[in-house]
C-alpha positions in Angstrom: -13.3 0.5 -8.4 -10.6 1.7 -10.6 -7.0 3.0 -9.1 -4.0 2.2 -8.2 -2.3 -0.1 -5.7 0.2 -0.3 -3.2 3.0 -2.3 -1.4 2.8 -3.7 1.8 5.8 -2.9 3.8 7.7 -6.3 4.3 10.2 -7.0 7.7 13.3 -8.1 6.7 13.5 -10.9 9.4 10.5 -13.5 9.7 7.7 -13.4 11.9 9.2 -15.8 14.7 12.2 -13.0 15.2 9.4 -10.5 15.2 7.6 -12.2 17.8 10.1 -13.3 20.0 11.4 -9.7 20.4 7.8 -8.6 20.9 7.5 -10.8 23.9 11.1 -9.9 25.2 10.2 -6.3 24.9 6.6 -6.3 26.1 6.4 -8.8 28.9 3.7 -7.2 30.6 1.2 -7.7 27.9 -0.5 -11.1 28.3 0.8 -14.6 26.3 -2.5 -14.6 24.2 -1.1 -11.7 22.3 0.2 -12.7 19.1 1.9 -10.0 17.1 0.1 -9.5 13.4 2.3 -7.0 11.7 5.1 -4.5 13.0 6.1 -1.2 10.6 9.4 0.3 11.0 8.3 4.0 11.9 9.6 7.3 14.1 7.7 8.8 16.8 7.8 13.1 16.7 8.6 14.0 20.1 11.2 16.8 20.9 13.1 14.8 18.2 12.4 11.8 15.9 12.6 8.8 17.7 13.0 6.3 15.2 11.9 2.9 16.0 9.1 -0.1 15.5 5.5 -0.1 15.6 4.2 -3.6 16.7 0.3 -4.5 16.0 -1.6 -7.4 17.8 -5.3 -7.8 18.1 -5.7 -5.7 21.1 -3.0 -3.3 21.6 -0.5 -1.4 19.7 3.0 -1.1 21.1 6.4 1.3 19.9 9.7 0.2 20.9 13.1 2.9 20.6 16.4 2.4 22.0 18.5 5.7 20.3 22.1 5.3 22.3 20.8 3.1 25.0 17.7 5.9 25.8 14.7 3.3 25.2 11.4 4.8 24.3 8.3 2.2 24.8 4.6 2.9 24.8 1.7 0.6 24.6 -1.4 2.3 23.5 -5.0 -0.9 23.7 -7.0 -0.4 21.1 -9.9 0.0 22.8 -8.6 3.1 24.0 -8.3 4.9 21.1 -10.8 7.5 20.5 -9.4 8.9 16.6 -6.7 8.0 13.9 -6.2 9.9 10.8 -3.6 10.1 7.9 -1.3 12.7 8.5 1.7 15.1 6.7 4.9 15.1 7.5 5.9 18.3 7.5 3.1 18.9 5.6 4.0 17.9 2.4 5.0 13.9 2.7 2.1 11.4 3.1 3.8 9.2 5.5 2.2 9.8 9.1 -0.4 8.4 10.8 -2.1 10.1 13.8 -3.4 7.9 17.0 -5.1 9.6 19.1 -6.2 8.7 22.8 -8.4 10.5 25.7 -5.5 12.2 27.3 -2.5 12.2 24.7 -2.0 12.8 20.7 0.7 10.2 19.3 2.4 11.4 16.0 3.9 8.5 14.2 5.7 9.1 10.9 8.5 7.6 8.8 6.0 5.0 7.4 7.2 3.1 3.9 3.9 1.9 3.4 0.9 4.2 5.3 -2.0 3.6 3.6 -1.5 -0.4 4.0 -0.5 0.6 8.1 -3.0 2.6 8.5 -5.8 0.0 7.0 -4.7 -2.7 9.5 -4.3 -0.4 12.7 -8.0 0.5 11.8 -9.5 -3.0 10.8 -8.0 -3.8 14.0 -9.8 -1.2 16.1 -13.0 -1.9 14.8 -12.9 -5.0 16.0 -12.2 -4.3 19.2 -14.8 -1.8 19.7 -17.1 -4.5 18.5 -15.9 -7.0 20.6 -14.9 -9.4 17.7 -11.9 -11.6 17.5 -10.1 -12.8 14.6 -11.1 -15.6 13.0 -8.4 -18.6 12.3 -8.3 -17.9 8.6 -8.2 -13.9 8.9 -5.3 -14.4 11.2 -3.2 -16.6 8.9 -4.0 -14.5 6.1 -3.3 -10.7 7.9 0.0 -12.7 8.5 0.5 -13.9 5.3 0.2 -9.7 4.1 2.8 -8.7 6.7 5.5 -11.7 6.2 5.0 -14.0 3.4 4.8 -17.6 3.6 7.7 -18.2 5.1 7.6 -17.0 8.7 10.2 -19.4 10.1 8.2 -21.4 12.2 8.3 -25.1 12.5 5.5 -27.9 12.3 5.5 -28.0 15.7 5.4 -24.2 16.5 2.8 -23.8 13.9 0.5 -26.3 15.8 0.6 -24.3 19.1 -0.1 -20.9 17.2 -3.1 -22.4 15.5 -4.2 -23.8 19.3 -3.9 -20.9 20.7 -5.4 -18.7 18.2 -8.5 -21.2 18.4 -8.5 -20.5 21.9 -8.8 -17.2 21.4 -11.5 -17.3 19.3 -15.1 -16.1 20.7 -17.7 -19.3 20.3 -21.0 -18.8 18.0 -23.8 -17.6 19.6 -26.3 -20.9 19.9 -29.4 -19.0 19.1 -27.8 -18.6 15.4 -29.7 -20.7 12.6 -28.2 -23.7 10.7 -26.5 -20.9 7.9 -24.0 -19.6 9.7 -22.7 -23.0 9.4 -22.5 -23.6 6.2 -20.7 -19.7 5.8 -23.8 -18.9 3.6 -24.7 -16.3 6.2 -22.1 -13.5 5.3 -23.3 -13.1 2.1 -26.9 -13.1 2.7 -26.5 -10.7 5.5 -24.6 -8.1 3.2 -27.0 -8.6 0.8 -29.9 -8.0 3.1 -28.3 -4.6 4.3 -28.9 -3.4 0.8 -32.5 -2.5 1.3 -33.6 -2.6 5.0 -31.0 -1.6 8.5 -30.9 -4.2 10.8 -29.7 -3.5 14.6 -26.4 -3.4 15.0 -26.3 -6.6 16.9 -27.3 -8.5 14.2 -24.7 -6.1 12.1 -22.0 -7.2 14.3 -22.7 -11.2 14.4 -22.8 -11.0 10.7 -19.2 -8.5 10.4 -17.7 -11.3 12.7 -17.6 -13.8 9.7 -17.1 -10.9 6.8 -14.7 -8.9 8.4 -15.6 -5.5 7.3 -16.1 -3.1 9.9 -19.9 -1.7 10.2 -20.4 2.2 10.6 -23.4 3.0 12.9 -24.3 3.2 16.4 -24.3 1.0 18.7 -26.8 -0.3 20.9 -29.7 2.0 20.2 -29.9 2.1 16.9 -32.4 -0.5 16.4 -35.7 1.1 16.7 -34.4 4.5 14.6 -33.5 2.0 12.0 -37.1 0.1 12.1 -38.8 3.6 11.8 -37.2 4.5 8.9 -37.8 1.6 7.3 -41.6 1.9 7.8 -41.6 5.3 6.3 -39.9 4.3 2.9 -42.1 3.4 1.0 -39.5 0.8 -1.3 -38.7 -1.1 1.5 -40.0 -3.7 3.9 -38.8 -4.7 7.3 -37.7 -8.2 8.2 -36.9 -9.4 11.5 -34.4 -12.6 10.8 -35.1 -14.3 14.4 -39.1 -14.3 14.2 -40.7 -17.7 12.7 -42.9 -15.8 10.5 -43.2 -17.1 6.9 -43.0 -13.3 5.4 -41.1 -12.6 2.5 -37.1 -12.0 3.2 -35.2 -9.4 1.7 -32.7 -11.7 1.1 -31.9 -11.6 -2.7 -30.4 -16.0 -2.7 -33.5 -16.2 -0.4 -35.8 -14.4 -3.1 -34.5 -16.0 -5.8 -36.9 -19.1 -6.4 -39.8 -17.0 -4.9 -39.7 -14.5 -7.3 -40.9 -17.1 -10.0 -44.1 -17.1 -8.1 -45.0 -13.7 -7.5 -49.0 -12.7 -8.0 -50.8 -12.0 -11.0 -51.5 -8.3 -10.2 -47.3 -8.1 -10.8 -46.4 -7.1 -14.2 -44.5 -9.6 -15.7 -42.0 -7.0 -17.6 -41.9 -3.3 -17.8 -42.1 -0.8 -20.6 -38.5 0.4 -20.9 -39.8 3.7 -22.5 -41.2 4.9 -19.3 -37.7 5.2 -17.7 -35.9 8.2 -18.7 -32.5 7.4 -19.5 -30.1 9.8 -17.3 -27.1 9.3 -18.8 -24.0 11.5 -17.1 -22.5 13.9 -20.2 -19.1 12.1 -20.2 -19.0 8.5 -22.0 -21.6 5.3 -22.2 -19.1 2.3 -21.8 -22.2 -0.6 -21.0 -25.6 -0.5 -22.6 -26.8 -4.2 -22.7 -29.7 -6.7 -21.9 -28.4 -9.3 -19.6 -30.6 -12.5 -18.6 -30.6 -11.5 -15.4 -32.8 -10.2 -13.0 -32.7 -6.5 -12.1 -32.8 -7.9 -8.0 -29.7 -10.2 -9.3 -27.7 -7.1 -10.7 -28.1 -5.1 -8.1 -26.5 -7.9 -5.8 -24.0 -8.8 -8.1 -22.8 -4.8 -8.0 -23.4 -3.3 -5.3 -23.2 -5.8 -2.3 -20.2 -8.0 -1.0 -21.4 -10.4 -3.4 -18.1 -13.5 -4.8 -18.7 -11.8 -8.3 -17.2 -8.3 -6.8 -14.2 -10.3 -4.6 -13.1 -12.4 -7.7 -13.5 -9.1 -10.2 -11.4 -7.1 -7.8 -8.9 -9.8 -7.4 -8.4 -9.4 -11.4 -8.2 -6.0 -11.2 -5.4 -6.4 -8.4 -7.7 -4.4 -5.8 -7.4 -5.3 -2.3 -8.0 -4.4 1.5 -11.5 -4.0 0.4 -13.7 -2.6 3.3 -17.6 -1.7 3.0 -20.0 0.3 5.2 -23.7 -1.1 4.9 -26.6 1.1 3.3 -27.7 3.6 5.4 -30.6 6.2 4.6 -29.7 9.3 4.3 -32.2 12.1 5.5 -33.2 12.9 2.0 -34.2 9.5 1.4 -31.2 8.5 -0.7 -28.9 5.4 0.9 -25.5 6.2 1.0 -22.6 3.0 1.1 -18.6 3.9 1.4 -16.3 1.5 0.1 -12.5 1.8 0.6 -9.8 0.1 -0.8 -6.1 -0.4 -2.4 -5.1 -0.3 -6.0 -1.9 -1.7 -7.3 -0.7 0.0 -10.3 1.9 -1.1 -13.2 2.4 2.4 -13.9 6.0 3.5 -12.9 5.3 7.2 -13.1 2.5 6.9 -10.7 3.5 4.9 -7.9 3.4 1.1 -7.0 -0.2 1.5 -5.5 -2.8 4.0 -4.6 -5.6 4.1 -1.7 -9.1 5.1 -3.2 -12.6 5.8 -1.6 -15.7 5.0 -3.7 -19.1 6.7 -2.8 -22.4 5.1 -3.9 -25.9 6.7 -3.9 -29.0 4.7 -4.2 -31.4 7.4 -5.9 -34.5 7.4 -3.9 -36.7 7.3 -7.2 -35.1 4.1 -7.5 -37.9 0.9 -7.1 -37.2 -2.1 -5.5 -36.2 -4.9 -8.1 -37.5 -2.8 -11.2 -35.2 0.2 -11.2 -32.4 1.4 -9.3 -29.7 4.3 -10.1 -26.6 4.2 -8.8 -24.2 7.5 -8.6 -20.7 6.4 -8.0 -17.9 8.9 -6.5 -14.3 7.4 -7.0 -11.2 9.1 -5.3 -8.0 8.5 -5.5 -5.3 9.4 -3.5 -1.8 9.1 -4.4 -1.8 9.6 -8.0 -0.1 12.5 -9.3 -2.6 15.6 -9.5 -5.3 13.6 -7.6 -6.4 16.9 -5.9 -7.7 18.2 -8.9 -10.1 15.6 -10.0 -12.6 12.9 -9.5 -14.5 9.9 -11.2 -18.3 10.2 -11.4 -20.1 6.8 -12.5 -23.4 6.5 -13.4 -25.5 3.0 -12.7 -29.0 2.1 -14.0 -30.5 -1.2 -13.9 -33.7 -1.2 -15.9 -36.0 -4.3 -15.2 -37.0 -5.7 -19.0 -38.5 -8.9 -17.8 -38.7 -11.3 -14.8 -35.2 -12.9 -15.4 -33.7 -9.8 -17.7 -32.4 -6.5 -17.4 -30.8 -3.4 -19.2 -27.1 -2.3 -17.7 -26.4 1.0 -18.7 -23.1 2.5 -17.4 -22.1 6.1 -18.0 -19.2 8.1 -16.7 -18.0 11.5 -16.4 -14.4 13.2 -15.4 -15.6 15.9 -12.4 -12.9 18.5 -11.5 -12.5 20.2 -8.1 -10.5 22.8 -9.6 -9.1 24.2 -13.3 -5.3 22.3 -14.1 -3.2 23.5 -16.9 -3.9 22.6 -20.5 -1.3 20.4 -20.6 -1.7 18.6 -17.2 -5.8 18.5 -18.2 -4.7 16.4 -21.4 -2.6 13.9 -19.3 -5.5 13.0 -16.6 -7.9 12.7 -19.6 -6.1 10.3 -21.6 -4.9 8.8 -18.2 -8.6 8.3 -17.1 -10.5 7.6 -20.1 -8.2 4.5 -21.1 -8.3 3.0 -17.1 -12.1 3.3 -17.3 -12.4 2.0 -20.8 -10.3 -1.1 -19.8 -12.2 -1.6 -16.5 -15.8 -1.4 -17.5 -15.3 -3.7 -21.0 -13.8 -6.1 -18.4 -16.8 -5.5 -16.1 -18.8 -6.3 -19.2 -17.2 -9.6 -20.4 -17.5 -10.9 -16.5 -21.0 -10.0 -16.1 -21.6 -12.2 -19.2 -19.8 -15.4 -18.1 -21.7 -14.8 -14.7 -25.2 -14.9 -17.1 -23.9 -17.9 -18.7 -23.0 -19.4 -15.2 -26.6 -18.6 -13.1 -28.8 -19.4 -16.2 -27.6 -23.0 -16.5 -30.4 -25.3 -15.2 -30.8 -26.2 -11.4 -33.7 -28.2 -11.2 -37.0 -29.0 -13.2 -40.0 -26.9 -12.7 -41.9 -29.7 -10.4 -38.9 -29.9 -7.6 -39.8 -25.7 -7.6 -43.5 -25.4 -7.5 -43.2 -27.7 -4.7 -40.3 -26.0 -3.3 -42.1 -22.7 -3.4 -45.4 -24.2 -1.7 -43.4 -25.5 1.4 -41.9 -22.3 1.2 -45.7 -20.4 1.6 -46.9 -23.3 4.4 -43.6 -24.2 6.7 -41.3 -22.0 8.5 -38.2 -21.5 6.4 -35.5 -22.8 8.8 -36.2 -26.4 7.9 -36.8 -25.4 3.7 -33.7 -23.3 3.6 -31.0 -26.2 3.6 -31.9 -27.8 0.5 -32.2 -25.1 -1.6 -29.0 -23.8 -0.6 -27.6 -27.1 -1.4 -29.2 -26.8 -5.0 -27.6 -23.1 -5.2 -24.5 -24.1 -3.7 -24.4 -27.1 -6.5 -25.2 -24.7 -9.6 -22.6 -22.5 -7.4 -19.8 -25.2 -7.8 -20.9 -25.4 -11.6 -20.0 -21.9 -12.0 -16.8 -21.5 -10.5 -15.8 -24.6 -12.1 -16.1 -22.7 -15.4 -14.6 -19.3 -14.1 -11.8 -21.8 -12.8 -11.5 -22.9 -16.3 -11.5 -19.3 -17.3 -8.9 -18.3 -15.2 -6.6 -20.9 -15.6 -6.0 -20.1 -19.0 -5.5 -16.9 -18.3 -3.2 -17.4 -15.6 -1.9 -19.8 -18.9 -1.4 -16.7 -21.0 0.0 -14.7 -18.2 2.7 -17.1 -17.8 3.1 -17.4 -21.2 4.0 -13.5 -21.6 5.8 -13.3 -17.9 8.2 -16.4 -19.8 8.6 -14.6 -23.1 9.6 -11.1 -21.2 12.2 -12.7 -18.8 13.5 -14.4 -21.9 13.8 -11.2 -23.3 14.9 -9.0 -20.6 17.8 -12.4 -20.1 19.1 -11.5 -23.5 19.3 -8.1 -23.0 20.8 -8.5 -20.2 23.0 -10.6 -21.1 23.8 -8.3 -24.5 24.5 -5.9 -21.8 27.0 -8.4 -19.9 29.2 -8.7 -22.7 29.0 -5.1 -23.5 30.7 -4.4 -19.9 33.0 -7.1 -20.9 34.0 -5.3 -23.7 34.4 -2.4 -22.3 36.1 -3.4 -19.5 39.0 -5.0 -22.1 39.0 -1.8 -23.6 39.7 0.0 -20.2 42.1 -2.4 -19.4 44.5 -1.9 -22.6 43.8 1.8 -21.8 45.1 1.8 -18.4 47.9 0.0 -19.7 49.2 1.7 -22.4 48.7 5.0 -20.0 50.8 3.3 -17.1 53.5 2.1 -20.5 53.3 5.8 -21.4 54.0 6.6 -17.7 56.8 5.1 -17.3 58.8 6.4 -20.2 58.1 9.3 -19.2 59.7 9.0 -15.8 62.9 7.8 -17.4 63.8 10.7 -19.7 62.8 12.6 -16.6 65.5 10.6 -15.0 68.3 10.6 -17.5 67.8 14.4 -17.8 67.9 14.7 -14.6 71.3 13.0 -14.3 72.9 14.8 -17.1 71.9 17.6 -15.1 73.2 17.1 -12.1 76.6 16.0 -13.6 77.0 19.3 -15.6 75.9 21.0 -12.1 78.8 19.1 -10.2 81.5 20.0 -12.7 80.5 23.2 -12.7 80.7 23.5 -9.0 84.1 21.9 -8.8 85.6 24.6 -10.7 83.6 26.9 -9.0 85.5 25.8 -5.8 88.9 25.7 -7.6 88.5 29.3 -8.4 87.2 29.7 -5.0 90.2 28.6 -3.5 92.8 30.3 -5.5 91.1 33.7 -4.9 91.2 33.2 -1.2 95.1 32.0 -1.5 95.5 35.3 -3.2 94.0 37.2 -0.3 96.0 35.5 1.7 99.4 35.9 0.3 98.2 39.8 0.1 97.4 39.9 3.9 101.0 37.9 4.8 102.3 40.6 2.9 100.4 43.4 4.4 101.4 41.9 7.8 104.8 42.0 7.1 104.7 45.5 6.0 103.0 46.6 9.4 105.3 44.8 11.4 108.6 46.4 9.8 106.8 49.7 10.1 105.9 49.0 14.0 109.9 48.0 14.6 110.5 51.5 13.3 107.7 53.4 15.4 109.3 51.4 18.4 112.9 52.5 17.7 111.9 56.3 16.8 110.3 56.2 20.5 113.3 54.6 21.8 115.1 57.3 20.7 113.1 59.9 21.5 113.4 58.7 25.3 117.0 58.5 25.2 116.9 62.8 24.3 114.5 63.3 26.6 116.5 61.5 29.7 119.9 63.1 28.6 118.5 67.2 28.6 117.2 66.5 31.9 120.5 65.0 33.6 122.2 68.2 32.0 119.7 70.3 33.2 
């Protein structure tokens, strides 16, 4: 489980906001609902409509108001025939797909989809196996989505917890005295590993795990119970029958294995087992003192080693699918989950898919070989290549074993030179880092389970009650003598991690002391430079302004020559135009006494003209 992580979308108001607008939005939908997460998100229509996604246990509702145009659908779960991941536009990894009997719903827009899309499906699992959430798996799917702090009061936190418990489908009675002690979960899971219950006993035991089971429903029992008669490695249990035959159960097997008959080998020749080693790198070769049945369990079932190794390894939203036998005779088990990666280049998490293959040459607590697939999918070039990982637990003796873990770099198709270098060195450390600490782990869990529970006596007799009585009376004290060494354990992997939640803290100190230095280094270098502006902008403004007043004296100088000059412009003006004057009262003059003299040369001409006519 190596890869990278991601970041839960967080609302920006608390949960109680959320949920009151869910109620004020959605009033048809009954009072029991209880909103678990919300997504901001857009729904593709004729146009984006952007908006909210709102999740509760049974339905999932979208609320738009664009301009006053409100947009709201409410899709129940149990409706809900298909979801996928989806591209928007085909190139952005932000869309999820919901799809329905008569309509296709194309949400998109997501900040987070992988974590969206993980809870819409949880979800809708459990509705179509008619599950509710449990107490503690509401409170913590709430805890994912909004923190601690979802503004509720004392008061208003009571009535949620009431209501939820309300909510809550009762235990079936027929169920034996483990599912109350929550031992049940674990032995179920481990159970699976070997033999395929009905899926009614699947679904009773995913009700307290959480994980979503991937069969058929119903009719699956009696396919299942062939199957298991024709494997030769495997024997069938029925769980509610009183007969004393052996369980599959590995906790259950644990003291009875001590007592197996004499025609049992106590060890096996290692030498017999070819060792099938993948061509890449060996990271784990070692003899642990513990039993090949134990390893198995440890590895490759929900076992509390895997949860507290993938909570070091920041992993989360872990989801299994039982063994199931494939027609080849190999059992195939898919494990999905998220990553959260440090890595800046390569995003703040990643969503990965392991496969694992139980080789069918593989013999019940002897040998088993374990092929492991690992995808990711949002690191960069992730299309181009895969993890292969190679698992064999060799049986040495009845309480020891021989880990050998190999892996290999498989590529779907040729990258560059250069690109092929990165993914290498990329991969090669990652795995290095996460199998040596597989390695140290698997050792404090040797020095953990081989610390001593009980004398030999209080075992003999334990295993001869064990062969006479029915088990459902037997069962309780030995899980208190395994829940006992249990507490032992964790107790020392408590001390463990405290001090290295010491040392983490330790480092986190010394690099916010660091990073508060430099930052504060880079304070006063703003300061500095911000003086240095300063007497800048001054001295440019200084500048300025003596500039603006040579500007001005020049231009006064200027416009005093200009005004002189015009002034005797105008003089001359006016004397020229006196001149033309005094010419023109001359001129006039002239004309006039020329006029007076035309006027008296007519005169006399009229005179003539009169006087020859009277003497004519």
């Amino acid at each position: 489980m190596e890869g990278a992580l991601t970041v839960r979308q967080i609302s920006s108001s608390t949960y109680k906001d959320r949920n009151e607008e869910y109620k004020r939005q959605f009033t048809h939908l009954p009072d029991t609902e209880k909103l678990i997460a919300d997504y901001a998100c857009a729904l593709q229509r004729d146009i984006l409509l952007q908006g909210r996604l709102y999740l509760s246990e049974n339905w999932l509702c979208f609320y738009s108001n664009i301009f006053r145009w409100e947009t709201t659908i409410c899709i129940a779960l149990k409706n809900i025939t298909f979801m996928t991941k989806e591209k928007t536009a085909r190139l952005i990894p932000n869309a999820i797909q919901i799809v329905t009997e008569g309509e296709k719903f194309f949400f998109t827009s997501f900040g987070a989809r992988d974590r969206s899309y993980l809870s819409i499906f949880r979800l809708w699992q459990n509705v179509l196996l008619d599950k509710s959430l449990t107490r503690q798996e509401f409170w913590q799917l709430l805890q994912q989505n909004y923190g601690n702090e979802l503004g509720l009061n004392a008061e208003e936190m009571e009535n949620l917890s009431l209501s939820i418990e309300d909510n809550v489908q009762p235990r079936s009675p027929g169920r034996s005295s483990l599912d109350d002690c929550g031992e049940k979960d674990e032995k179920i899971s481990k159970s699976i590993s070997f033999t395929r219950e009905s899926v009614h006993r699947v679904s009773e035991a995913e009700s307290i795990d959480g994980n979503p089971p991937k069969g058929g429903l119903g009719k699956e029992e009696p396919q299942s119970e062939k199957q298991i008669k024709k494997s030769p490695l495997l024997t069938s249990e029925k769980r509610l029958s009183r007969v004393p035959s052996k369980s599959l159960d590995l906790n259950k097997n644990e003291y009875l294995s001590l007592d197996k008959s004499s025609s049992t080998s106590d060890s096996v020749d290692e030498e017999n087992i070819p060792e099938k080693d993948l061509h890449g790198r060996l990271y784990i070769d070692r003899v642990f003192h513990i039993s090949a049945e134990r390893m198995f369990e440890l590895l490759f079932t929900s076992s509390r080693f895997m949860q507290r190794f993938a909570n070091s390894r920041n992993i989360i939203d872990v989801v299994s699918t039982p063994w199931k036998v494939e027609p080849g005779g190999d059992q195939l088990r898919t494990m999905t989950y998220t990553i959260v990666l440090n890595n800046p280049l390569t995003g703040k998490c990643t969503a990965a898919t392991e496969k694992q293959t139980l080789n069918k040459e593989s013999q019940e607590a002897r040998f088993y070989l374990v092929d492991s697939e690992v995808l990711t999918h949002d690191v960069p070039y992730h299309d181009y290549f895969y993890t292969l990982n190679r698992y064999q637990i060799i049986r040495s003796s009845k309480q020891k074993c021989r880990l050998r873990v190999s892996t290999d770099l498989k590529y779907r198709k040729q990258p560059w030179a250069i690109i092929k270098s990165l993914i290498e060195k990329n991969s090669w450390s990652s795995l290095e880092d996460y199998f040596k600490q597989l390695e140290s782990d698997l050792l404090m869990e040797e020095s953990m389970l081989n610390q001593p529970i009980e004398d030999t006596g209080k075992l003999s007799g334990l295993r001869r009650r064990r062969r006479t009585f029915n088990r459902t009376a037997e069962t309780v004290p030995k899980l208190s003598s395994q829940r006992s060494s249990g507490d032992v354990g964790l107790d020392a992997r408590g001390d463990v991690s405290g001090r290295k939640k010491k040392e983490m803290e330790s480092c986190n100190i010394a690099l916010i002391v660091v990073m508060s230095i430099f930052l504060l280094l880079l304070v006063l270098l703003n300061v500095m430079l911000f003086l240095k502006l300063s007497k800048i902008e001054y001295a440019a403004q200084s500048f300025y302004r003596l500039h603006l007043q040579e500007e001005k004296s020049l231009h006064l100088a200027s416009d005093m020559v200009s005004r002189a000059e015009n002034i005797q412009k105008k003089n001359d003006q006016a004397r020229r135009l006196k001149g033309v004057l005094r010419d023109s009262i001359v001129m006039l003059e002239q004309l006039k006494s020329s006029l007076i003299m035309l006027q008296r040369t007519f005169d006399l001409l009229n005179k003539n003209k009169t006087g020859m006519t009277v003497k004519s």
